[in-house]
PyMOL Python script that loads the backbone (N, CA, C, O; Angstrom):
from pymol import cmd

cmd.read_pdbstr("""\
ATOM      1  N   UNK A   1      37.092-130.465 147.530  1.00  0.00           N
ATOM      2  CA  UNK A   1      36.579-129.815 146.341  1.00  0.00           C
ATOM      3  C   UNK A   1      36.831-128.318 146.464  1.00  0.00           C
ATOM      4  O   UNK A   1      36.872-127.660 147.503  1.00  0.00           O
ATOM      5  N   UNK A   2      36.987-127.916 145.251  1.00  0.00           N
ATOM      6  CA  UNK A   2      37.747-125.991 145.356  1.00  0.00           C
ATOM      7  C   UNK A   2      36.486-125.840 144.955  1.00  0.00           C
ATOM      8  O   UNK A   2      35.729-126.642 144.409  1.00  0.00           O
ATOM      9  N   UNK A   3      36.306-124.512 145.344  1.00  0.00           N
ATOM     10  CA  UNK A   3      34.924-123.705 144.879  1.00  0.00           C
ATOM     11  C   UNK A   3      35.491-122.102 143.998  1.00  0.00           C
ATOM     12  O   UNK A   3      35.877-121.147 144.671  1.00  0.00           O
ATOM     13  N   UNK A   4      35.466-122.070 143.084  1.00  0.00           N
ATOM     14  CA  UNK A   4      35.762-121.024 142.199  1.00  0.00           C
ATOM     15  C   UNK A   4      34.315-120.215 141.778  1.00  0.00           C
ATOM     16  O   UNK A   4      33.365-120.874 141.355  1.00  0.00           O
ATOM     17  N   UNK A   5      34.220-118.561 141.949  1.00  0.00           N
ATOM     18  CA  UNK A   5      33.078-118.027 141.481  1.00  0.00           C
ATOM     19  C   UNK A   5      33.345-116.660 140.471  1.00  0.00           C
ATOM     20  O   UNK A   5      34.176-115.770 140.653  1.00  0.00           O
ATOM     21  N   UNK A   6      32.314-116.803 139.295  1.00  0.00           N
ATOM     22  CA  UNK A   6      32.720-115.760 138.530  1.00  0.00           C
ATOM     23  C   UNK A   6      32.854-114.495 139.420  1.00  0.00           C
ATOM     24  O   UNK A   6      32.788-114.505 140.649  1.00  0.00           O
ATOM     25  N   UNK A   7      33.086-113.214 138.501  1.00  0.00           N
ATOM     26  CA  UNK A   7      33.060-112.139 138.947  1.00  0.00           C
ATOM     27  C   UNK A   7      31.990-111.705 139.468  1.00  0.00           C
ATOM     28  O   UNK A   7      32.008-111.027 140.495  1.00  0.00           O
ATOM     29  N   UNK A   8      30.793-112.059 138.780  1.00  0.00           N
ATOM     30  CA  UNK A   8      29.535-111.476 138.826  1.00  0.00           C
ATOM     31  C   UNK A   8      28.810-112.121 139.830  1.00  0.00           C
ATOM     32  O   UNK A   8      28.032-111.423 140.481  1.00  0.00           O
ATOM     33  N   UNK A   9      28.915-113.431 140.115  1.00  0.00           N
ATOM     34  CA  UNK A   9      28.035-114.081 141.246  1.00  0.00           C
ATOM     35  C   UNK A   9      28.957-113.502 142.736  1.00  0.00           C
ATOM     36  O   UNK A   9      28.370-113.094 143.738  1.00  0.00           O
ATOM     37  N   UNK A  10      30.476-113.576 142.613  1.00  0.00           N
ATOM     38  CA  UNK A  10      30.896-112.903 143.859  1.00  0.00           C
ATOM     39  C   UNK A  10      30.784-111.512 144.188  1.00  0.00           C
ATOM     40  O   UNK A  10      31.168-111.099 145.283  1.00  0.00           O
ATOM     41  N   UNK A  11      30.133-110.532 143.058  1.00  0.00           N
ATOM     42  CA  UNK A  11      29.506-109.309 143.438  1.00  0.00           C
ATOM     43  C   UNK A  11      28.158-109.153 143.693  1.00  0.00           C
ATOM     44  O   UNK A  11      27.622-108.068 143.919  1.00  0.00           O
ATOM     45  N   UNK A  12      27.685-110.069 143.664  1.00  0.00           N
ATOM     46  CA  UNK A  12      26.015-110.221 143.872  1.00  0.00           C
ATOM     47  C   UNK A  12      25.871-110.834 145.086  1.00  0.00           C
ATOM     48  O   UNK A  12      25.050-110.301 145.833  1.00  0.00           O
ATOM     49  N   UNK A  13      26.341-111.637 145.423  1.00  0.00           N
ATOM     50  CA  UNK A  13      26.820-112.582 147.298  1.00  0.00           C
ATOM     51  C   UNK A  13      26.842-111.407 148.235  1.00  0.00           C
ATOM     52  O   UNK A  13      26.113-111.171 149.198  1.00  0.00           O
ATOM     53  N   UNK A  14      28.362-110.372 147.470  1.00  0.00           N
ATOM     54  CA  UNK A  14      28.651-109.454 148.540  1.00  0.00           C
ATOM     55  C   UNK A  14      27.530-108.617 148.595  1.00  0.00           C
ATOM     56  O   UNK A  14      27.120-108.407 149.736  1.00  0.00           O
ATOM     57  N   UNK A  15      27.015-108.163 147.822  1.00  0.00           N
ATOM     58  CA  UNK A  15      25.991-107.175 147.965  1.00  0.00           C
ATOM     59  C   UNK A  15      24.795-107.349 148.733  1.00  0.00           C
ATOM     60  O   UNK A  15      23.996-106.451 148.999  1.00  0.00           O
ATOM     61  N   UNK A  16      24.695-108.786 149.143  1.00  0.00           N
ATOM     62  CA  UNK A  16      22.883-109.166 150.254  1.00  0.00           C
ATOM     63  C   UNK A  16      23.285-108.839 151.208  1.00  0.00           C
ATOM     64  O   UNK A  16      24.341-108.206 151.213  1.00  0.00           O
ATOM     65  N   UNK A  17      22.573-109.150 152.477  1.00  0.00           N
ATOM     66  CA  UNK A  17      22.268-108.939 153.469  1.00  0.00           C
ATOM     67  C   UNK A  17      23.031-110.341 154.487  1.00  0.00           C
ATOM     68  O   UNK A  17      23.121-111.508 154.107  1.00  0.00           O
ATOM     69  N   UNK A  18      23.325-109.993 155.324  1.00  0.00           N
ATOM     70  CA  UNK A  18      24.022-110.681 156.232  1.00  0.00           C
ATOM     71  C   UNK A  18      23.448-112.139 156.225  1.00  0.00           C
ATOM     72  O   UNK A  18      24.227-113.086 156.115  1.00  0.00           O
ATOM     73  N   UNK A  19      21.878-112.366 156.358  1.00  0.00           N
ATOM     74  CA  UNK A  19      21.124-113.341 156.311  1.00  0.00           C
ATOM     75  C   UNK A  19      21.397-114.300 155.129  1.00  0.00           C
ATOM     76  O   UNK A  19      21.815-115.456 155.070  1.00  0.00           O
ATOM     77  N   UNK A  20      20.998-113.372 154.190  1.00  0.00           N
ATOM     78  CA  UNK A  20      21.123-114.008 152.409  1.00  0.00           C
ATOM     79  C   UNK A  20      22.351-114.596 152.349  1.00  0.00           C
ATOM     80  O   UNK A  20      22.511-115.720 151.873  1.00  0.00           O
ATOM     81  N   UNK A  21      23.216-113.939 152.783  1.00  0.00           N
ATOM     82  CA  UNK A  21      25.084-114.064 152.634  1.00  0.00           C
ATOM     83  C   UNK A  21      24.731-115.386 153.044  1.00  0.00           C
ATOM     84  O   UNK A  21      24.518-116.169 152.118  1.00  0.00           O
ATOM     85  N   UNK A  22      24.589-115.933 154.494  1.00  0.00           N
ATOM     86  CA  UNK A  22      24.914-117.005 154.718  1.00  0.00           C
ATOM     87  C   UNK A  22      23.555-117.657 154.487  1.00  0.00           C
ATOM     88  O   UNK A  22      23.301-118.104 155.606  1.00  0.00           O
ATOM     89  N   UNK A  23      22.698-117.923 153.822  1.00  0.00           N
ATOM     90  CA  UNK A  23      21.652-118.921 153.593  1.00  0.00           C
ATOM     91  C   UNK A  23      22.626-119.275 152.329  1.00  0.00           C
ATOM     92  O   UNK A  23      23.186-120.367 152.237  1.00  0.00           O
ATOM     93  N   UNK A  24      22.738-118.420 151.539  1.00  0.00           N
ATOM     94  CA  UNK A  24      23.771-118.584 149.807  1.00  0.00           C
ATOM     95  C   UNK A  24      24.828-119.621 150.296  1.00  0.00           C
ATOM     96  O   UNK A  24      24.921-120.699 149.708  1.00  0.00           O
ATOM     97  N   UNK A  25      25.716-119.287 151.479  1.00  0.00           N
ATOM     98  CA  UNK A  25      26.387-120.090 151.375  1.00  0.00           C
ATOM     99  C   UNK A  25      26.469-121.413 152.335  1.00  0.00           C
ATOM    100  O   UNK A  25      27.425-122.185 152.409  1.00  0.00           O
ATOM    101  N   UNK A  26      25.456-121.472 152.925  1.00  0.00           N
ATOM    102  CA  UNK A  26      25.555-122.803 153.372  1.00  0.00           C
ATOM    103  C   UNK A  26      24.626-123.566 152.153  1.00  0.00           C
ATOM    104  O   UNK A  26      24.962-124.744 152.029  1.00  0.00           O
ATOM    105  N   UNK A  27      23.714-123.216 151.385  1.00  0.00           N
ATOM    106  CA  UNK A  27      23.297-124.065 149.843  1.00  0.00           C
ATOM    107  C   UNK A  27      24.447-124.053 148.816  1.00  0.00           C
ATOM    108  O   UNK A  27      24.440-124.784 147.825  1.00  0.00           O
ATOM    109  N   UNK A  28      25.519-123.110 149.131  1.00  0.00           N
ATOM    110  CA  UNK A  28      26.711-123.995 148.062  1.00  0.00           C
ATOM    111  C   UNK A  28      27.597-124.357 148.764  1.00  0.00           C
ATOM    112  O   UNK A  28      28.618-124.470 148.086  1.00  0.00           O
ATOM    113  N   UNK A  29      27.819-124.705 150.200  1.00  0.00           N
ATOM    114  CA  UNK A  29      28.379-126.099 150.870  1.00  0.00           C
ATOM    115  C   UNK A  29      27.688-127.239 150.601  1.00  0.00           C
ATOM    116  O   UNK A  29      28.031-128.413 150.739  1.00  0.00           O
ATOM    117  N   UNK A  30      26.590-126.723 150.168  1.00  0.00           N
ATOM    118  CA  UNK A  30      25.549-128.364 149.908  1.00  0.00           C
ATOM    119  C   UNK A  30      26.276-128.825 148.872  1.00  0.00           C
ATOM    120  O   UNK A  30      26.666-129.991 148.925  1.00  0.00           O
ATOM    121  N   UNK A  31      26.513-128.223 148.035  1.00  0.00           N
ATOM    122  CA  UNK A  31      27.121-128.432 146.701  1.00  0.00           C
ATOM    123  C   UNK A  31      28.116-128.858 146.521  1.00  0.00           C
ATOM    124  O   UNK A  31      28.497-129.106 145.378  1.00  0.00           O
ATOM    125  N   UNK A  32      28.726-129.040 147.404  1.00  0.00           N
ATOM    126  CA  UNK A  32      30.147-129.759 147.501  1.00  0.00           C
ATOM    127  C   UNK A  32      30.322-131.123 147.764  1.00  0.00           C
ATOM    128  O   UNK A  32      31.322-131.795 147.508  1.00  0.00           O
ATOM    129  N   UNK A  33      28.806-131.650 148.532  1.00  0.00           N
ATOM    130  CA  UNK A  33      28.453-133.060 148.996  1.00  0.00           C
ATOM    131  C   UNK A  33      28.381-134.132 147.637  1.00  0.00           C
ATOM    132  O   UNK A  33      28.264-133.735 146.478  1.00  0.00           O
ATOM    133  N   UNK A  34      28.482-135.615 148.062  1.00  0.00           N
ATOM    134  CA  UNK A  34      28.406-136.289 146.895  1.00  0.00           C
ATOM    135  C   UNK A  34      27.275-136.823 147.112  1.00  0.00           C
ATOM    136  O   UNK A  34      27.824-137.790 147.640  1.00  0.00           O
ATOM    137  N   UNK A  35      25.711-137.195 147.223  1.00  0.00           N
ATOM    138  CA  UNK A  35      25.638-136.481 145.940  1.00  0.00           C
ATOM    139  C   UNK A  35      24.863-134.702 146.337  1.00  0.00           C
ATOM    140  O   UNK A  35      24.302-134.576 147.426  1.00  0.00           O
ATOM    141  N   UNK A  36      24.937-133.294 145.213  1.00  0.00           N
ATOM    142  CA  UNK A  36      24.238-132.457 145.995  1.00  0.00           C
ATOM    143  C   UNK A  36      23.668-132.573 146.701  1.00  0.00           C
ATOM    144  O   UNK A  36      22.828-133.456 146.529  1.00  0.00           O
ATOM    145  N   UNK A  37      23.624-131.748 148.170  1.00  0.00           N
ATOM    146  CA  UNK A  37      22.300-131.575 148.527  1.00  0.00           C
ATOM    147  C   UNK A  37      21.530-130.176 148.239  1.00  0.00           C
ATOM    148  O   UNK A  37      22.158-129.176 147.892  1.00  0.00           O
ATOM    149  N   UNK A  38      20.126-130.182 148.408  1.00  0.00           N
ATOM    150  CA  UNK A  38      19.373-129.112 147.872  1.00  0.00           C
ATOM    151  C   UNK A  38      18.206-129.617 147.067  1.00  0.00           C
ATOM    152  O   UNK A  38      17.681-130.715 147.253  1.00  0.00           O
ATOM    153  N   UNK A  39      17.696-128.402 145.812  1.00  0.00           N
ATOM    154  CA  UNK A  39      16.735-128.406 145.416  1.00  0.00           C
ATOM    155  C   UNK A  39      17.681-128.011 144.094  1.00  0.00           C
ATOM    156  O   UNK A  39      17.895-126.854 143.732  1.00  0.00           O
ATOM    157  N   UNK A  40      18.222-129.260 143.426  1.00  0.00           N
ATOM    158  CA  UNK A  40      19.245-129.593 141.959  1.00  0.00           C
ATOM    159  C   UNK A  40      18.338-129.693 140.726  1.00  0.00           C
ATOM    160  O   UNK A  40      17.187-130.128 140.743  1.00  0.00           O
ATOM    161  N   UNK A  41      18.792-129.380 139.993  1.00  0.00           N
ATOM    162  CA  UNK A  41      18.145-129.633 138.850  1.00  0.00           C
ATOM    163  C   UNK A  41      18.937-129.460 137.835  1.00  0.00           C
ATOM    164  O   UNK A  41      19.734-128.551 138.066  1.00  0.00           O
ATOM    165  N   UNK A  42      19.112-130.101 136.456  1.00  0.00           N
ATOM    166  CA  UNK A  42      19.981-130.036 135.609  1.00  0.00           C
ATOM    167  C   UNK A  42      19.088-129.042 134.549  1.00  0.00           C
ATOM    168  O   UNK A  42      17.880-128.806 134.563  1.00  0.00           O
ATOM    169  N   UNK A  43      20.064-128.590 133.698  1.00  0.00           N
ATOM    170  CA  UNK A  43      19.315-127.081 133.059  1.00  0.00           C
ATOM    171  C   UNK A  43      19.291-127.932 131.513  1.00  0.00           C
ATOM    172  O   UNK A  43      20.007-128.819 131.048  1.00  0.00           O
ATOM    173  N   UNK A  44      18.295-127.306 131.077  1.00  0.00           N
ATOM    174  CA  UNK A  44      18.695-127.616 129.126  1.00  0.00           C
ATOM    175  C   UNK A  44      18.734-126.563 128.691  1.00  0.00           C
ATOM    176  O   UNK A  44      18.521-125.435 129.133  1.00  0.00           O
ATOM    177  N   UNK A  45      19.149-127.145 127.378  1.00  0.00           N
ATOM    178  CA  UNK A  45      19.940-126.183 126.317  1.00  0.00           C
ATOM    179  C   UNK A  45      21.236-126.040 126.517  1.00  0.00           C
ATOM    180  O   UNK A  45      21.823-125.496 125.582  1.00  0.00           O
ATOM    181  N   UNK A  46      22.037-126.420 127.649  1.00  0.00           N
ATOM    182  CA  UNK A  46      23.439-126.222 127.482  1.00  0.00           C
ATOM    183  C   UNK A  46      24.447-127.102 127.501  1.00  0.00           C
ATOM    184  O   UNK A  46      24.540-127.889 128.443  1.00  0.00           O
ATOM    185  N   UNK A  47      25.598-127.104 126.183  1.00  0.00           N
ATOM    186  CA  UNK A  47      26.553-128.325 125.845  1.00  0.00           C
ATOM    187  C   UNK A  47      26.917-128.772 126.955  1.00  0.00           C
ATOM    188  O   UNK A  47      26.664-129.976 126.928  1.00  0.00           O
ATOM    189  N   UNK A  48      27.486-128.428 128.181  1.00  0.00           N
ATOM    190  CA  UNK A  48      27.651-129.468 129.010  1.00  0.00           C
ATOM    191  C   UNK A  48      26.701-129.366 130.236  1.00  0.00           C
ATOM    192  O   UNK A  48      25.708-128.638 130.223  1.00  0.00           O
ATOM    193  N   UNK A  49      27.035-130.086 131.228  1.00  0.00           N
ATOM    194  CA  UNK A  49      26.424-130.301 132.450  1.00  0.00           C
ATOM    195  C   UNK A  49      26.245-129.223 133.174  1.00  0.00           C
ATOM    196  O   UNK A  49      27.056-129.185 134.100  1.00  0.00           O
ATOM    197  N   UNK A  50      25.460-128.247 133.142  1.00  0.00           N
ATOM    198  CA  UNK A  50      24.506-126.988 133.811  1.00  0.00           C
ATOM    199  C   UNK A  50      23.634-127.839 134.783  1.00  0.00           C
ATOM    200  O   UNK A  50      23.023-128.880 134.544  1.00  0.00           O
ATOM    201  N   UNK A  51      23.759-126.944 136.243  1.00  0.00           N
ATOM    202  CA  UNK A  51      22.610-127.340 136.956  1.00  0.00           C
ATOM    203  C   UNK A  51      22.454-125.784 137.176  1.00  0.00           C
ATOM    204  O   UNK A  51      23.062-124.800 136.756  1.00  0.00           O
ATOM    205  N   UNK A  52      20.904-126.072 138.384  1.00  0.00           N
ATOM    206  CA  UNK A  52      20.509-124.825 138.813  1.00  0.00           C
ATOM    207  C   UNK A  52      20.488-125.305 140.483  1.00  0.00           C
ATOM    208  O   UNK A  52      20.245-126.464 140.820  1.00  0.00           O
ATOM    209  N   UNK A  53      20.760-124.297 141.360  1.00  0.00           N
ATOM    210  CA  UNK A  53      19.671-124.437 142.546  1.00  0.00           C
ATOM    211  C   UNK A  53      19.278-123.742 143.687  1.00  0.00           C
ATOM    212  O   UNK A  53      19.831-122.911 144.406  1.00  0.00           O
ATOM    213  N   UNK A  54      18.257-124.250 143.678  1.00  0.00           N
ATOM    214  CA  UNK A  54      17.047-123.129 144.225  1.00  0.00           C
ATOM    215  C   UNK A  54      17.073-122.732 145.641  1.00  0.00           C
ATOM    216  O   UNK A  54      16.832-123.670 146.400  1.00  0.00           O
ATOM    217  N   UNK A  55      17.334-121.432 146.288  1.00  0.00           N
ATOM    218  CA  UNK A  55      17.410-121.408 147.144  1.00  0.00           C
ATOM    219  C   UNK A  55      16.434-120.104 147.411  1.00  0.00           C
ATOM    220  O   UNK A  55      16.825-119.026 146.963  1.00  0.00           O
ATOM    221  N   UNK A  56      15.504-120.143 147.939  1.00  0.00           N
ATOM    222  CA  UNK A  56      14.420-119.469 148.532  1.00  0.00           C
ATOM    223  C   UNK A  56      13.570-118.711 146.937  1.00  0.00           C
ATOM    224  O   UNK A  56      12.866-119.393 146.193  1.00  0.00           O
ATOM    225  N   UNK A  57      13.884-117.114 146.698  1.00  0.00           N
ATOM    226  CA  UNK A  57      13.743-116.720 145.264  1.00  0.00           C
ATOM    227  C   UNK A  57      15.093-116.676 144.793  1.00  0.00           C
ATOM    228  O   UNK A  57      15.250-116.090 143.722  1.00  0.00           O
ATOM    229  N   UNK A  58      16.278-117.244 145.440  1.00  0.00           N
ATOM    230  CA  UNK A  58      17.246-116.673 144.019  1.00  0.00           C
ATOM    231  C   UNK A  58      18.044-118.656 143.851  1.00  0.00           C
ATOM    232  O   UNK A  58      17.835-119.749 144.377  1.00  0.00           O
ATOM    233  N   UNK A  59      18.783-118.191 143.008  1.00  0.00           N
ATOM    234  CA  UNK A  59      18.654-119.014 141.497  1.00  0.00           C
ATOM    235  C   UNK A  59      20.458-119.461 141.473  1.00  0.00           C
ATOM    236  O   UNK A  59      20.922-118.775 140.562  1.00  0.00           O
ATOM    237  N   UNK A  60      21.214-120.022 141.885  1.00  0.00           N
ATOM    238  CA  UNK A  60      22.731-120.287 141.726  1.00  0.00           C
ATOM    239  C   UNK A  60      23.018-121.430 140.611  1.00  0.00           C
ATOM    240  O   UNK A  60      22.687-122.615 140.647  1.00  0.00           O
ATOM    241  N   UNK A  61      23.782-120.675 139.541  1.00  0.00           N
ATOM    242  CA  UNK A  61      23.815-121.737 138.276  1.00  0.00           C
ATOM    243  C   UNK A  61      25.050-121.630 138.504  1.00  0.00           C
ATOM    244  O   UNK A  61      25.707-120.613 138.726  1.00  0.00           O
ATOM    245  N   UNK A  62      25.618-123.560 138.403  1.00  0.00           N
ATOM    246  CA  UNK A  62      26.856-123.626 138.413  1.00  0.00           C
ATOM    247  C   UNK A  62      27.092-124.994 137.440  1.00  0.00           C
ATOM    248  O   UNK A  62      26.314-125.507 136.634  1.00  0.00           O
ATOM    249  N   UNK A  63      28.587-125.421 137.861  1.00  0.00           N
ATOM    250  CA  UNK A  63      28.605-126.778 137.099  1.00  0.00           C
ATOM    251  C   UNK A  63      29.951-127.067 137.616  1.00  0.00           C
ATOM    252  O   UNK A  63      30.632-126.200 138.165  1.00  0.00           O
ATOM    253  N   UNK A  64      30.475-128.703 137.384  1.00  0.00           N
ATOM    254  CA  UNK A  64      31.304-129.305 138.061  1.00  0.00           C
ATOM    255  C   UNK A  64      32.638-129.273 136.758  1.00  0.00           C
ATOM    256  O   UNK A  64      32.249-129.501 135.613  1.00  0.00           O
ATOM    257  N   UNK A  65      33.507-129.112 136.878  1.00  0.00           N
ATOM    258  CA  UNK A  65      35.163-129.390 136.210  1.00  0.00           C
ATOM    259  C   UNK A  65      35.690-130.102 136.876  1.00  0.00           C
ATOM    260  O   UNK A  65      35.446-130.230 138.076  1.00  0.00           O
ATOM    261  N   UNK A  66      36.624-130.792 136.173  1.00  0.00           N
ATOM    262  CA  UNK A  66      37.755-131.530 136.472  1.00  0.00           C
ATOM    263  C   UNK A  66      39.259-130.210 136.477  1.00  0.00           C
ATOM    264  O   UNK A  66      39.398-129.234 135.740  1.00  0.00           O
ATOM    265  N   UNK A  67      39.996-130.616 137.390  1.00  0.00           N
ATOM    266  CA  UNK A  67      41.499-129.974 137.640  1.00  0.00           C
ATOM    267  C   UNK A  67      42.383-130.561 136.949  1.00  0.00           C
ATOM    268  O   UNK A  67      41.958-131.671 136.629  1.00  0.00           O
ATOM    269  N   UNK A  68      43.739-130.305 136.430  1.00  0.00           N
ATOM    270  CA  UNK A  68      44.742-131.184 136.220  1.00  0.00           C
ATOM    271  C   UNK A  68      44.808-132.103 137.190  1.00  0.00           C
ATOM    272  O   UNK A  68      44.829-133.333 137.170  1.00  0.00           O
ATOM    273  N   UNK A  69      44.837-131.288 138.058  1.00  0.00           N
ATOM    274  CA  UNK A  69      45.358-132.558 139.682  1.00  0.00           C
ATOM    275  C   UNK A  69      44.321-133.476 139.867  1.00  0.00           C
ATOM    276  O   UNK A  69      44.346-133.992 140.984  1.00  0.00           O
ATOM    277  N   UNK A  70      43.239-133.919 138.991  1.00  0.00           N
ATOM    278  CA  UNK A  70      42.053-134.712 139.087  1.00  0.00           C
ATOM    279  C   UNK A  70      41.804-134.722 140.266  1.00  0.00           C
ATOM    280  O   UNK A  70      41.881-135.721 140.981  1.00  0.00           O
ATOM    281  N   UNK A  71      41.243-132.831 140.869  1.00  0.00           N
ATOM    282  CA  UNK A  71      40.706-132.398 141.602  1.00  0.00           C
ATOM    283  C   UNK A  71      39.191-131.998 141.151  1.00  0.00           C
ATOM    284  O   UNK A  71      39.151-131.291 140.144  1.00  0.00           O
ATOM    285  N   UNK A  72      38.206-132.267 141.613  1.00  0.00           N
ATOM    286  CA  UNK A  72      36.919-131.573 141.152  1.00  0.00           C
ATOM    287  C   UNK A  72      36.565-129.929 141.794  1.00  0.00           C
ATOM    288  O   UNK A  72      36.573-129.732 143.010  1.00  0.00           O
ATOM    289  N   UNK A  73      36.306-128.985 140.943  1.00  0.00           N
ATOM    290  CA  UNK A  73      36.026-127.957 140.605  1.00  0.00           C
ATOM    291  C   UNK A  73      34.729-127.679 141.278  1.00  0.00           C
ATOM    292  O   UNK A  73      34.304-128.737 141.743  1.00  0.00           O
ATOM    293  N   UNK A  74      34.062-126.849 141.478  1.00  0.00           N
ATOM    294  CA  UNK A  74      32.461-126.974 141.330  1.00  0.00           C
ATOM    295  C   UNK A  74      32.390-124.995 141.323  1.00  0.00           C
ATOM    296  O   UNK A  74      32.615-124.299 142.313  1.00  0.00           O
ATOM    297  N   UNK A  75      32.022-124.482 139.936  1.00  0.00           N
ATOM    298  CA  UNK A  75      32.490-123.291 139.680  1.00  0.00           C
ATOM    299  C   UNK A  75      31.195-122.899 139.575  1.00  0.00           C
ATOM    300  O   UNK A  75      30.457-123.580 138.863  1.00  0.00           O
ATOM    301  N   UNK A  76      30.704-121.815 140.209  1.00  0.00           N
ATOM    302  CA  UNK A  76      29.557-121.421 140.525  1.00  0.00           C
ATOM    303  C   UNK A  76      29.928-119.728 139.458  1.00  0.00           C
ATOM    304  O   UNK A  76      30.746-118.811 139.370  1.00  0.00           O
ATOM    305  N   UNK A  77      28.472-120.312 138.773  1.00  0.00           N
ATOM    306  CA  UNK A  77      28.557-119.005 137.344  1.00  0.00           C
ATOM    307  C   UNK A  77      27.721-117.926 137.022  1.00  0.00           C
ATOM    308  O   UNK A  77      27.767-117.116 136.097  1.00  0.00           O
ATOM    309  N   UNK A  78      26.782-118.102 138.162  1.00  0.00           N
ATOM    310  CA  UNK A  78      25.752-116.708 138.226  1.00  0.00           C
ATOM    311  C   UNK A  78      24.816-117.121 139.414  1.00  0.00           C
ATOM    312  O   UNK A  78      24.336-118.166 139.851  1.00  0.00           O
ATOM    313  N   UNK A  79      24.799-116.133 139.640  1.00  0.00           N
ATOM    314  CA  UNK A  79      23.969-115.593 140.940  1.00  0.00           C
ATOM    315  C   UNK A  79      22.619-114.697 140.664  1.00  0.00           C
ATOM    316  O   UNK A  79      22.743-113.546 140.243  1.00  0.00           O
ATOM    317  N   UNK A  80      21.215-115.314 140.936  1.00  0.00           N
ATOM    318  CA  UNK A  80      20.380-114.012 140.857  1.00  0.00           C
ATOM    319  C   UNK A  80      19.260-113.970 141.206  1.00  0.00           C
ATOM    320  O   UNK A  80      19.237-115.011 141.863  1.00  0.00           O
ATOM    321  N   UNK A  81      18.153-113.515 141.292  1.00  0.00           N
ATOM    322  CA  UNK A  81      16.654-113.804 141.774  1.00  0.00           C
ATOM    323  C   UNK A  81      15.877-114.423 140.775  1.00  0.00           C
ATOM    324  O   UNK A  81      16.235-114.338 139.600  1.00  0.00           O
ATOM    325  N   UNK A  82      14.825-115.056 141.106  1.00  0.00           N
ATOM    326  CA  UNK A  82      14.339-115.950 140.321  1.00  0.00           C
ATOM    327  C   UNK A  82      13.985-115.505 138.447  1.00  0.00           C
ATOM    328  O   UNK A  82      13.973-116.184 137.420  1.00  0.00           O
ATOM    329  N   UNK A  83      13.736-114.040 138.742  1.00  0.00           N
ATOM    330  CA  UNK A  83      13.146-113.535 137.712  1.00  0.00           C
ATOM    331  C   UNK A  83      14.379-112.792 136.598  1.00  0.00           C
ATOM    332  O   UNK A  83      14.163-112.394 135.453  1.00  0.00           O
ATOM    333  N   UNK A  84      15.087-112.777 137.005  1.00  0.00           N
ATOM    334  CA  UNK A  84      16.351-112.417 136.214  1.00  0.00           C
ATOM    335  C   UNK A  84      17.394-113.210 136.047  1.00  0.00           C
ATOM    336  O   UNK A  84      18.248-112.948 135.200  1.00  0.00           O
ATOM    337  N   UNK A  85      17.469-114.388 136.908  1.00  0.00           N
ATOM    338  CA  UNK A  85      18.742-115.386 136.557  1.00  0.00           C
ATOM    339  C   UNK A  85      18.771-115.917 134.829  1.00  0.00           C
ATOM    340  O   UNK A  85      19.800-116.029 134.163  1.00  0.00           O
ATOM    341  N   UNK A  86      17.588-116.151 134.421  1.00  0.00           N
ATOM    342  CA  UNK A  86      17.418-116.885 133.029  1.00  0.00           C
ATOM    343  C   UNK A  86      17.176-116.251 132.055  1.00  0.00           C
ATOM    344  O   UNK A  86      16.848-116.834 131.022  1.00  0.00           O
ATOM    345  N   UNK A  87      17.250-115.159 132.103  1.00  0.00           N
ATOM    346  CA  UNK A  87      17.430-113.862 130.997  1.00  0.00           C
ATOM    347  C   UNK A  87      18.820-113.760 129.933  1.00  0.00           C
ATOM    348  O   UNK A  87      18.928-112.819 129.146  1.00  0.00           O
TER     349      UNK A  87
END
""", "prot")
cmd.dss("prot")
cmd.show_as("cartoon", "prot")
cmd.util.cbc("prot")
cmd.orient("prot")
């Protein structure tokens, strides 16, 4: 599975702390597992398949694509603390 991240969640990653860096990213290696692992949740209000998940206070919203090469995607689309991710 490829992992693709907007602009904005890969400037928000770089910007924590050595710790955060890697807690963030071993919860979106979870994400790559079949099925997630973590603390998943699917979001409403949005046309397709939005999840969220929770990792300590901050908040990683992503969602799964298909590739031409009927490769799966899993494109991670914002990054943020609990209180500003859903704004």
């Amino acid at each position: 599975m490829h992992i693709k991240y907007s602009r904005q969640a890969a400037k928000f990653i770089a910007s924590q702390d050595k710790d955060t860096k890697q807690r963030l990213k071993r919860g979106i290696e979870g994400l790559t597992e079949i099925p997630p692992s973590g603390d998943v949740k699917l979001l409403q209000g949005y046309k397709n398949k939005v999840y969220r998940l929770r990792i300590g206070k901050y908040r990683i919203i992503f969602y799964y694509e298909n590739d031409t090469y009927q490769q799966r995607i899993l494109f991670i689309s914002d990054v943020d603390s609990r209180g500003d991710i859903y704004k």
